[in-house]
Structure formats: structure tokens, C-alpha cells
C-alpha positions as a Markdown table, in Angstrom:
| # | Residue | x | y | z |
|---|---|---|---|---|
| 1 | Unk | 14.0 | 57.4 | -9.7 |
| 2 | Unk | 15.9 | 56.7 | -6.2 |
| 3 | Unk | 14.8 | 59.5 | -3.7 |
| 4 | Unk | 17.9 | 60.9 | -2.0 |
| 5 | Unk | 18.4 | 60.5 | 1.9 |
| 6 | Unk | 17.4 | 63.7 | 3.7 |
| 7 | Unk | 18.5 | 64.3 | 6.9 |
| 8 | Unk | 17.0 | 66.4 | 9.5 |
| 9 | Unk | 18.1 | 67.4 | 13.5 |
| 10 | Unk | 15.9 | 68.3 | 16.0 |
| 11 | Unk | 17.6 | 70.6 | 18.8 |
| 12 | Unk | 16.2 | 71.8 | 22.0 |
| 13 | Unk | 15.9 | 71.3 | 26.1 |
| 14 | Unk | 14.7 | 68.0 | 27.8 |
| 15 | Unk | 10.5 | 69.0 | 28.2 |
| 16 | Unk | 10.1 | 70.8 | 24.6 |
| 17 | Unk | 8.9 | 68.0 | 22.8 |
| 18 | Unk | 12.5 | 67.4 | 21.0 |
| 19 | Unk | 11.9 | 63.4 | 20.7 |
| 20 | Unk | 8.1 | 63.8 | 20.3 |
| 21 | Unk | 8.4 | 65.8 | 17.1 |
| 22 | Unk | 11.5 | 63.3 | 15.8 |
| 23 | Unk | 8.6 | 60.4 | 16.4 |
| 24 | Unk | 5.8 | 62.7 | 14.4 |
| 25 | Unk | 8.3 | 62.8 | 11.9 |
| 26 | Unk | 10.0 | 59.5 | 11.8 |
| 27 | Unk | 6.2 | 58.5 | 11.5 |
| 28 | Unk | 5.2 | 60.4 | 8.6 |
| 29 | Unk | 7.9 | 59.6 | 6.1 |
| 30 | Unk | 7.8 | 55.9 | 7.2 |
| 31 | Unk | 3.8 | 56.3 | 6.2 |
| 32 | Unk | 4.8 | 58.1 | 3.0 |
| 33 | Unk | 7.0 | 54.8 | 1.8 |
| 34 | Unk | 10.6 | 55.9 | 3.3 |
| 35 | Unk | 13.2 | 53.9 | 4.8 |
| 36 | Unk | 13.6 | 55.8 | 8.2 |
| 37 | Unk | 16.2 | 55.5 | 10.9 |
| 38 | Unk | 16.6 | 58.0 | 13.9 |
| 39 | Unk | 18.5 | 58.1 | 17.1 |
| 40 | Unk | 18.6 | 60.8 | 19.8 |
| 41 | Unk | 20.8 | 62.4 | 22.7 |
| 42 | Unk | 19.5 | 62.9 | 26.0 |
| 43 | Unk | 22.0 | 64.8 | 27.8 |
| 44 | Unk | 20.1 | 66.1 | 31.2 |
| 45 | Unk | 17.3 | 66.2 | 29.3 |
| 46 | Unk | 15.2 | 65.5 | 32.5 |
| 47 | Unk | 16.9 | 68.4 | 33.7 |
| 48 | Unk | 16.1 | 71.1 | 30.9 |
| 49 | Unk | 19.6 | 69.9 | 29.6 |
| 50 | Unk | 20.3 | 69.8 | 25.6 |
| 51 | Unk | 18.4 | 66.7 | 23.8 |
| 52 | Unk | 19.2 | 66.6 | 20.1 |
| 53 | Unk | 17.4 | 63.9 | 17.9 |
| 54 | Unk | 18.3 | 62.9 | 14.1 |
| 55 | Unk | 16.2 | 61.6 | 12.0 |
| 56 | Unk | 17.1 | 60.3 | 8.2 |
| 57 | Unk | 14.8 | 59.0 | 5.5 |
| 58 | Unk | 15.1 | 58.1 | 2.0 |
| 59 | Unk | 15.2 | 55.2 | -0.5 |
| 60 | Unk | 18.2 | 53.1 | 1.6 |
| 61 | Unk | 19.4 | 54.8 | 5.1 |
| 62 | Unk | 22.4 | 52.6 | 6.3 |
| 63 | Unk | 22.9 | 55.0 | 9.6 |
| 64 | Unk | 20.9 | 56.7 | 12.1 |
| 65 | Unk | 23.3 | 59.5 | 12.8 |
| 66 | Unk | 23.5 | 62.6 | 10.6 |
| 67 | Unk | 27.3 | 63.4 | 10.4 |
| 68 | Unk | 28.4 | 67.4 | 11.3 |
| 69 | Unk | 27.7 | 69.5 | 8.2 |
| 70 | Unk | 25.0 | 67.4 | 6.7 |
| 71 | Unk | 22.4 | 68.5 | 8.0 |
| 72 | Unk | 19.4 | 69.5 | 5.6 |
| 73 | Unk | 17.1 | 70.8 | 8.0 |
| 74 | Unk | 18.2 | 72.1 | 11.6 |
| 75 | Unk | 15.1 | 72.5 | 13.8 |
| 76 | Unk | 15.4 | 74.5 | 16.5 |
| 77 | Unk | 13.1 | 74.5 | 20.1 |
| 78 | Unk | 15.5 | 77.2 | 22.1 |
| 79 | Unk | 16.8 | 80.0 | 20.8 |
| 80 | Unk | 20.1 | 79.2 | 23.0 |
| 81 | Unk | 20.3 | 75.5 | 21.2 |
| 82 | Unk | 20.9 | 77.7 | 18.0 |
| 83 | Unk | 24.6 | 78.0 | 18.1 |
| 84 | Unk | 26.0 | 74.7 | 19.7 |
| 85 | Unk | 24.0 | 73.2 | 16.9 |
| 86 | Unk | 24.5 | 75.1 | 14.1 |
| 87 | Unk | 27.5 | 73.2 | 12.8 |
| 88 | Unk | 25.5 | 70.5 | 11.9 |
| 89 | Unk | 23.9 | 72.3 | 9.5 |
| 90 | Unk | 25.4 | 71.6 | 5.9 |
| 91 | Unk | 26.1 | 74.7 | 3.1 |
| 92 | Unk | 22.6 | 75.9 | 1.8 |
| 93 | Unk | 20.4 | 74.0 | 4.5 |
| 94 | Unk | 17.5 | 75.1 | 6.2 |
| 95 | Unk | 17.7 | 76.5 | 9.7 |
| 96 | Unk | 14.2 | 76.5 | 11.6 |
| 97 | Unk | 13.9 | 78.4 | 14.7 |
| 98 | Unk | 10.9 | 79.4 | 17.3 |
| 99 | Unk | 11.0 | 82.7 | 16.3 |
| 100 | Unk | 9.1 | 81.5 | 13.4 |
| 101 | Unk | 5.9 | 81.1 | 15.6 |
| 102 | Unk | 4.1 | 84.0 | 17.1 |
| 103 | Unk | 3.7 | 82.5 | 20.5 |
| 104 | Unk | 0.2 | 84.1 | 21.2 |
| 105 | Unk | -1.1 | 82.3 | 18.4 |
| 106 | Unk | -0.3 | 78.9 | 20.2 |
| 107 | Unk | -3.6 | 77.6 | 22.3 |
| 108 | Unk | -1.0 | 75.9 | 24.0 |
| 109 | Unk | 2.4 | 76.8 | 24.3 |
| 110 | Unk | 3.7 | 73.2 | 24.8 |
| 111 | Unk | 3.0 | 72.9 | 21.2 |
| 112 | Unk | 5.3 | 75.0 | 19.9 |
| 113 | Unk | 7.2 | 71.7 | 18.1 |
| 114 | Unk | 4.3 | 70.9 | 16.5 |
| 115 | Unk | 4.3 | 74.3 | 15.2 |
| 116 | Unk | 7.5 | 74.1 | 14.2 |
| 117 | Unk | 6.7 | 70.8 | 12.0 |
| 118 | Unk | 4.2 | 72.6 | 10.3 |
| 119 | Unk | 7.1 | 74.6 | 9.2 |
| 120 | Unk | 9.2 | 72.1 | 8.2 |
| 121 | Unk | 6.5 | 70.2 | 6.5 |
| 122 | Unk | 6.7 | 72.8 | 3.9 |
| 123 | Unk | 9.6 | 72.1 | 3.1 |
| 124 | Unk | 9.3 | 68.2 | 2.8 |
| 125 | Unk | 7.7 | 66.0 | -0.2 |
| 126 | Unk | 5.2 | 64.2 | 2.7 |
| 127 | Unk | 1.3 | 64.7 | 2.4 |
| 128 | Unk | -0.3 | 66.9 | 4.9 |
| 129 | Unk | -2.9 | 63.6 | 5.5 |
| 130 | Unk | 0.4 | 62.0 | 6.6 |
| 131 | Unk | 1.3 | 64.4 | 9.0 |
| 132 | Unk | -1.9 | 64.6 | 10.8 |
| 133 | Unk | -2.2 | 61.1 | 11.4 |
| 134 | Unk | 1.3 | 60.6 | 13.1 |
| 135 | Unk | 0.4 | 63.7 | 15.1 |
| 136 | Unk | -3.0 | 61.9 | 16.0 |
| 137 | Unk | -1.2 | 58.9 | 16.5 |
| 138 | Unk | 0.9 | 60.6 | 19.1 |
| 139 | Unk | -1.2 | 62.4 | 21.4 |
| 140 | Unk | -4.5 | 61.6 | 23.1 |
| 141 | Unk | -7.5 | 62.8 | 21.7 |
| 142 | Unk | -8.0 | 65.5 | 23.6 |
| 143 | Unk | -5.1 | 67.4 | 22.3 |
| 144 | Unk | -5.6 | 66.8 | 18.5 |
| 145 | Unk | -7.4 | 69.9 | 17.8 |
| 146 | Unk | -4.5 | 72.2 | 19.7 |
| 147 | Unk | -2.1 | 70.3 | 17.5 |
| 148 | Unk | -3.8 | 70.6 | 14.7 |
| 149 | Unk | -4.0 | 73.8 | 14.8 |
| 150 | Unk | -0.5 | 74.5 | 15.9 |
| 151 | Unk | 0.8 | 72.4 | 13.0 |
| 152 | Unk | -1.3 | 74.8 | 10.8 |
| 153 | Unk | 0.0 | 77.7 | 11.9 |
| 154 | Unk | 3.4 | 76.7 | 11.2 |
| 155 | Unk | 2.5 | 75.8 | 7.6 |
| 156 | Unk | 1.3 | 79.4 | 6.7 |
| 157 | Unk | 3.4 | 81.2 | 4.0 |
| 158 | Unk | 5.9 | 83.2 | 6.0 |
């Protein structure tokens, strides 16, 4: 049975970790036996300015770019990104936002995207294994257990 192209946007400011979680991501489903393609916006990012980053996978992606409306899952670094980028999100998707995460329970508040996989990872048909080793694979060492645990946290039952 063909597995259906999802398609997920990352939203946020240049520094959050916008293109870093598209990667973990990217990474993951490309582990779990997907066809991935991704592509990303910049803006000021170095600035604090907007960076957006989309990221499909399924069966056959032909396009990198996730088309107004079709989003499945919208996630959300700055609560200000939530309504510029809310009109990519199709009828009936998923709309993650930081307000999710209860920022004291972050060792590290830079983590706060990998938190905010966690959540999404509930959502997806990717093994948990899967997502750990594209986190590991994207940070030193030394931060594995922070992320780890922020990734956890997101995956709690709401």
C-alpha cells in the first residue's frame, strides 16, 4: 500500500533551531524508508527575521515546496510566526505551537524545537529509535541528554 505524501512546515525566527529541527526530521523519515525533499526560507534569519522550512515525505515526492493550504502539520517556534503562517495550514491539519512546552521543564531553553518534535512525533508513523538517532546525529555529544529529554517531554500525552 503506497504511503501518501505528508507535508509539514516549520515556522519561527533565524536562532530557534527552525532548519535544525527540518534536518532532525528530514533525517528520520529518510531512516524510516521515505522519499524526502525539503527546502527552507531564510529571510533575515541572521537577524531574528522569519525562517520557514518545508519538509515533504512519502512514497514519490516530486517537489520540495508545500503549496498554501496543504499543510498537514504547521510547527510553530514564536508565537508571533503563528499568524503569517497559518495559511499554510490545510482544513483539519495540525497546528503545533510553543505554548505546548512548559518552558521550566526545558534544561535548556534552546531546545525548545526539539521539544516541539517530540510533539509532532506523535503524530507521525516514524519509530522513536529513529528520532533519536537523527537528533544524535545532529548535535554533539554533549548535548544528547538535554535533547533527549526535551524530545521526551514533548512526546507526553497532553
Amino acid at each position: 500500500m503506497a504511503r501518501p505524501v505528508t507535508n509539514v512546515v516549520f515556522a519561527g525566527l533565524g536562532g530557534q533551531g527552525v532548519i535544525k529541527a527540518s534536518d532532525i526530521l528530514s533525517q528520520a523519515a529518510f531512516r524510516h524508508g521515505y522519499d524526502v525533499k525539503k527546502s527552507e526560507i531564510h529571510g533575515m534569519s541572521q537577524r531574528g527575521g522569519s525562517v520557514t522550512s518545508d519538509v515533504r515525505f512519502g512514497d514519490e515526492v516530486l517537489s520540495p515546496m508545500v503549496t498554501d493550504g496543504e499543510t498537514d502539520y504547521l510547527v510553530v517556534l514564536a508565537p508571533e510566526e503563528v499568524e503569517s503562517n497559518r495559511r499554510r495550514l490545510r482544513e483539519g491539519g495540525t497546528l503545533i505551537t510553543p505554548d505546548r512546552i512548559d518552558p521550566a521543564a526545558l534544561a535548556n531553553p534552546k531546545s525548545l524545537n526539539v521539544a516541539l518534535l517530540g510533539v509532532l512525533s506523535a503524530h507521525l508513523d516514524i519509530p522513536e529509535s529513529l528520532w533519536l538517532d537523527a537528533i544524535h546525529q545532529a548535535f554533539p555529544e554533549k548535548l544528547h541528554r538535554t535533547n533527549d529529554a526535551a524530545f521526551a517531554l514533548g512526546r507526553k500525552p497532553q
